[in-house]
N, C-alpha and C positions, 0 to 999 in steps of 0.2 A: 504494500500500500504506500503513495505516495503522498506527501502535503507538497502545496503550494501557497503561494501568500494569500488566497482566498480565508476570508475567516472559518475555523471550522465548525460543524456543527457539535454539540458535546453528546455525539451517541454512543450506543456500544461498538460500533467501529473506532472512532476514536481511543474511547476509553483501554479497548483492547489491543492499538496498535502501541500506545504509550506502554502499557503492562507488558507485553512484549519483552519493549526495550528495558524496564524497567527490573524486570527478572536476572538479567545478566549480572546487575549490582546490588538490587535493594539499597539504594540512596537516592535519596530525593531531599532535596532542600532550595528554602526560599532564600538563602543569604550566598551573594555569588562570593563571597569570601571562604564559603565552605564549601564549594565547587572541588570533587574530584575527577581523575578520570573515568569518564562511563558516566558519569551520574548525571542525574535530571536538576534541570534550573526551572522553579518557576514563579516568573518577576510579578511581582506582586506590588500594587501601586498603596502607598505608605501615605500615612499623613505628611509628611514631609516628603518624602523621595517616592518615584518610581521608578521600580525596578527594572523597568522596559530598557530605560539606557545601558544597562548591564549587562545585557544579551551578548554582546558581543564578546566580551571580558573573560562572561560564563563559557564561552566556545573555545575561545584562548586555551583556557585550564581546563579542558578537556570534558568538558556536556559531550555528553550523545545527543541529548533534546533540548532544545529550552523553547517552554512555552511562555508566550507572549502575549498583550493583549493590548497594542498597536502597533498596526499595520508601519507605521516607520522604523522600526526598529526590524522588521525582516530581515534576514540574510542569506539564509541558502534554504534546502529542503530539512536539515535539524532545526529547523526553526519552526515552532506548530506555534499559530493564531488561529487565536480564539477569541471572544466577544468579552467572555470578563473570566482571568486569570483566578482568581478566589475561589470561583464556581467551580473551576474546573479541578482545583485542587480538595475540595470539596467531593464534588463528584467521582473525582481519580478515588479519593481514601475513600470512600464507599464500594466502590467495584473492588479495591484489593479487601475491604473488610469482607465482601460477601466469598472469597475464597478459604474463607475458616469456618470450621465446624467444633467450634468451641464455645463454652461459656465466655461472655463479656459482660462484665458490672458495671453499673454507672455508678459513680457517686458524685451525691451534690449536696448542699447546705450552705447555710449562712457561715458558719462557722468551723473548725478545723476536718475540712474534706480534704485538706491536704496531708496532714495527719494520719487521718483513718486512713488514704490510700497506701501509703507510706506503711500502715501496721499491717493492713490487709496482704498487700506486699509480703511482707515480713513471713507473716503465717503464712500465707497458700502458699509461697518458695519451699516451705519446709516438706511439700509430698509435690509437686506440680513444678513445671516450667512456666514461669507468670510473664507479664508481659504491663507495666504500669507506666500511668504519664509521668512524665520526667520535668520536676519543679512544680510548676504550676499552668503547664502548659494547657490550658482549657478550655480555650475560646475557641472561636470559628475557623482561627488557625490553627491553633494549638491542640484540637481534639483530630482534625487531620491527620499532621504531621507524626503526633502520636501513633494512631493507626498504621502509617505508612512507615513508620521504625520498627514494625513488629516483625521479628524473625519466624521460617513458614515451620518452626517446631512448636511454635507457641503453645500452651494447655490452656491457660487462663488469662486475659487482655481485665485487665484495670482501670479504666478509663474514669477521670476525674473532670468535671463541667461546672465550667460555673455562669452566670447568668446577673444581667444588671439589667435587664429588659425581658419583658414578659414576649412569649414566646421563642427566646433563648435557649432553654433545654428543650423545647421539641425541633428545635433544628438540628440540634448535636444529636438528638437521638436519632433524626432521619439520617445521618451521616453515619453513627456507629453503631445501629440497630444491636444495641445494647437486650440480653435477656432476661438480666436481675438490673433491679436499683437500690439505691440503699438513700434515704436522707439524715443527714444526722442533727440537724436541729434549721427553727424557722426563726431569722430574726430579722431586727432593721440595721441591714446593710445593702448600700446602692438605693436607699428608699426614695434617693431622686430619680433616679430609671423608672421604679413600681408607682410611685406615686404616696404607696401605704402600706401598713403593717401587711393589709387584707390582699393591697397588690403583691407582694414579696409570697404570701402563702400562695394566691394561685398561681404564680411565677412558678415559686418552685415544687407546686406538686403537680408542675405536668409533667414531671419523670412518673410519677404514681399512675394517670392517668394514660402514659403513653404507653404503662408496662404491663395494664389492663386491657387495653387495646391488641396486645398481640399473646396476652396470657401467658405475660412473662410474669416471674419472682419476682416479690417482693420484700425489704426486707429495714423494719421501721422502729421509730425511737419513740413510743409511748409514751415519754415521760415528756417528751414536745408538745405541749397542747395544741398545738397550730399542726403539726402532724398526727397525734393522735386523733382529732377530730375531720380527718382526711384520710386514714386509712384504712384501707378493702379490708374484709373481715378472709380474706384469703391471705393477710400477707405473716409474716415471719415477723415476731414482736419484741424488741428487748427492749431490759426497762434492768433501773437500778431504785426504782421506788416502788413499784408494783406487780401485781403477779401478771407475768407476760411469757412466753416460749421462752426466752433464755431471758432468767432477771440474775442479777450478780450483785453484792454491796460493794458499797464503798468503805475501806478499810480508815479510818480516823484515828491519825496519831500526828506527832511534830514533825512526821517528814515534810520537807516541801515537796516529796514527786507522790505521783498518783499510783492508788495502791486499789486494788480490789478484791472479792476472794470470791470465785465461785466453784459450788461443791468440794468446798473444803479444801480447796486450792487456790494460795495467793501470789500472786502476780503482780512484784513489784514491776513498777516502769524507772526508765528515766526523765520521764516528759515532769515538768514541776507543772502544779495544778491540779489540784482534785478533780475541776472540768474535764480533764482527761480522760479519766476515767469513760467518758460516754466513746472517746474513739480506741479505745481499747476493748469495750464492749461487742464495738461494731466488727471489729476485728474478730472477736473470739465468735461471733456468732455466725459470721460467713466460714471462718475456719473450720465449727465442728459441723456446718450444713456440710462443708465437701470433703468431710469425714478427716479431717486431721488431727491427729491426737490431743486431748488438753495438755500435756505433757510437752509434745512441739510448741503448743499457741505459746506456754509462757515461757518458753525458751524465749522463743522465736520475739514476743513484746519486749522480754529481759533484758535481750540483746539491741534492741532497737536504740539506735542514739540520735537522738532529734538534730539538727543542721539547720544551716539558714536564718538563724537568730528568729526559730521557735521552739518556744518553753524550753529554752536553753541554759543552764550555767555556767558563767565564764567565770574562773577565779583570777582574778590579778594580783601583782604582790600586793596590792591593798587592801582592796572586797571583794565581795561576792557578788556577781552580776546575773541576776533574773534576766535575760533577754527575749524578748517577745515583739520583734518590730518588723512582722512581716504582714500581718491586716490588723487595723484598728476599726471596729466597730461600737457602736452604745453595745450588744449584746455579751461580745468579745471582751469588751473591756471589763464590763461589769463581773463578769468571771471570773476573769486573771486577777483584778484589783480583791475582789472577797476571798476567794484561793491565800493569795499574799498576806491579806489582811489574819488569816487564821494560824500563819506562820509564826514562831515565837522567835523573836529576836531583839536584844539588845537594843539596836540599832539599823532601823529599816527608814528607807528611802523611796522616795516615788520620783521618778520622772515618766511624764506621760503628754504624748502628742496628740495633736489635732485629730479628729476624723474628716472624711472628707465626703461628699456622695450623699447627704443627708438631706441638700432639699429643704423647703422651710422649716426643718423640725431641728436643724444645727443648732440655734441656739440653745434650745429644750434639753436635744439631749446632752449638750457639752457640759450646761448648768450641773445637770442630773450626775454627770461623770466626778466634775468637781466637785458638787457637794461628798459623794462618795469617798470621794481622797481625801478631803479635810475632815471627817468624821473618821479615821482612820490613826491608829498610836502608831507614827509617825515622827521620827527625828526631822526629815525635810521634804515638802511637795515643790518639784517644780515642772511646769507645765508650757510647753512648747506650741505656737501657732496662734496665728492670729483670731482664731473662732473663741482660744480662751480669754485675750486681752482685756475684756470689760466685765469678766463673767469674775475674775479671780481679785479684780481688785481690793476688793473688801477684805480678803484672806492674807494669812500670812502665810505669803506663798509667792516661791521667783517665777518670775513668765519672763518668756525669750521669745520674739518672731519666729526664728527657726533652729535648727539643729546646730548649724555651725557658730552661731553665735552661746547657745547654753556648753556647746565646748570650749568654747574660749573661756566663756568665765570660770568653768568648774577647773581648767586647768591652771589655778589659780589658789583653789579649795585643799586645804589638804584633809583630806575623807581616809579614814582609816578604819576597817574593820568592822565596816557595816555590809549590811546587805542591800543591795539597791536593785528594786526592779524598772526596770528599760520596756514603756509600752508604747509600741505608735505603728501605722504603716510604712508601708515602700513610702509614701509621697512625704513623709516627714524624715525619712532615713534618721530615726533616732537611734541606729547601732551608732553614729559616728560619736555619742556623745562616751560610749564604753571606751572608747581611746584615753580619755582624762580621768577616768576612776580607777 
């Protein structure tokens, strides 16, 4: 089959001449800086850059293909155009997805699905060759590219989705026609995309809804009121408060990591947070569905060591660092801050950043976070970003515009042998402030 610089159309010819070539390497990627040879380029138009100019570049360093989606940037017959590059990579990870005959899970939630993919990971590695998203790759690209990294011995594809706009996971599910879902909690985050608490709920139970529709697994957090009041009386129920298919306690002592025990079997983690607990749950209960021994599960958690500055501890030669700056939500936060809050220590510290994505309820909820932090036994609150500027004034409490600035002054501080928890997201990068403590 030949292309020419005619647009193509995105059918199963297509699809199948790309897979084709696609087979020789298994690599595909959108960044022509990670162009090998053999491998597929496809230019993807960026908020900033398009990748169409790159075509050529991507040829240079040895593409077999690179798909395009303007017609100026053509260059010979390895060049396939097409109407809109996204689609087609889209479409592409859907045709390689339907060449497996394996379980694939979805998971999605407001809060630590990155986490729970990470433990679920963990456990079904222990009898399976798994196959999960890598970071937090889970958008409209990221649930792709993911698919399309999956090697053809895969047992079990892991797939993590997240969603700031309602009909967001029934796309990702048209793309990775996922069999099982799992949600692990509903809260307000991206509540400017949904609009409302009510929009965030049917946001995210159209994984519930889409896994009904093909009479796929289910597999649900009870103790989420906003989930439990949305879940099929078919689906697979775990709970740490109530009687549910698989319920577990929460273990209550002075450790800062999350402990749990169930049938008489405890399962320390390393993740700091009692909240953990719910994605260790999620973990053990997809684990003993695909028959993996409890035995592995708490290996297999035991061993899990969290990365990425979540519910992480850094020790410096000074303190102890809480780190949690990878999503900051009202629901998020309120967690980690009560979690922290139950910790017994001498000398505990808060620094905690802005949220962002909230929509008219910013103020509301920032107040809500603040008041939290200053009702807290506390040596020192300091709070990062402009949404807290007018909210903290009345408190005794430092506020900084941003990250680099509350690093400046604390390196300045000399803090000794306290405990300091670090909470904010990616857009406040308050890991940089762990540099000065």
């Amino acid at each position: 089959m030949e292309y020419n610089k005619e647009c193509q159309p995105l059918d199963d010819n297509l699809l199948k001449y790309v897979y084709d070539e696609f087979k020789k390497m298994h690599y595909l990627t959108t960044d022509s800086r990670k162009v090998i040879r053999g491998s597929i380029f496809v230019a993807l138009k960026g908020e900033h850059v398009d990748a169409n100019i790159y075509a050529q570049q991507a040829l240079d360093a040895g593409a077999s293909l690179v798909i395009i989606d303007n017609a100026e940037y053509y260059i010979d017959e390895r060049t396939v155009l097409v109407e809109d590059a996204l689609l087609f990579l889209q479409k592409f990870a859907n045709y390689y997805r339907k060449t497996f005959k394996i379980p694939f899970i979805a998971i999605s939630g407001t809060n630590g699905k990155t986490t729970t993919k990470e433990l679920i990971n963990a456990v079904l590695a222990k009898k399976y060759k798994t196959h999960a998203t890598y970071g937090n790759l889970n958008n409209q690209i990221g649930v792709p590219l993911t698919l399309l990294s999956m090697k053809s011995d895969c047992e079990i594809a892991i797939i993590e989705m997240g969603a700031s706009h309602t009909g967001d996971l029934t796309e990702l599910c048209a793309i990775a026609e996922p069999d099982m879902v799992i949600l692990t909690n509903i809260g307000t985050a991206h509540i400017e995309g949904f609009g409302s608490l009510e929009g965030v709920t049917q946001a995210k139970t159209e994984l519930f809804r889409y896994a009904e529709s093909i009479n796929g697994k289910i597999f649900a957090n009870i103790d989420d009121e906003n989930i439990r009041n949305n879940t099929p009386q078919t689906a697979t129920t775990f709970s740490l408060q109530q009687k549910a298919d698989i319920t577990a306690q929460v273990v209550k002592s002075e450790s800062a990591f999350a402990e749990l025990i169930y049938e008489d079997v405890k399962i320390k983690s390393r993740l700091v947070g009692s909240y953990n607990c719910y994605n260790i749950l999620a973990a053990l209960t997809i684990g003993l569905y695909f028959g993996v021994s409890l035995g592995d599960i708490k290996t297999a958690v035991e061993d899990y060591v969290p990365s990425n500055n979540r519910s992480q501890i850094k020790k410096t030669q000074k303190n102890t660092l809480i780190l949690d700056c990878y999503n900051a939500n009202p629901s998020s936060c309120m967690y980690a801050l009560e979690a922290f809050d139950s910790i017994k220590a001498s000398d505990k510290r808060v620094f905690i950043g802005a949220m962002k994505e909230l929509g008219n309820t910013t103020d509301k909820q920032h107040r809500i976070i603040a008041e939290k932090v200053m009702s807290m036994n506390l040596k020192q609150a300091v709070f990062v970003g402009g949404e807290y500027r007018n909210i903290v004034k009345s408190y005794n409490a430092l506020w900084f515009e941003n990250s680099n600035e509350a690093k400046e002054f604390m390196s300045t501080q000399d803090i000794h042998d306290a405990l300091i928890f670090i909470k904010g997201s990616r857009a406040t990068q308050m890991e940089r402030i762990a540099d000065a403590l």
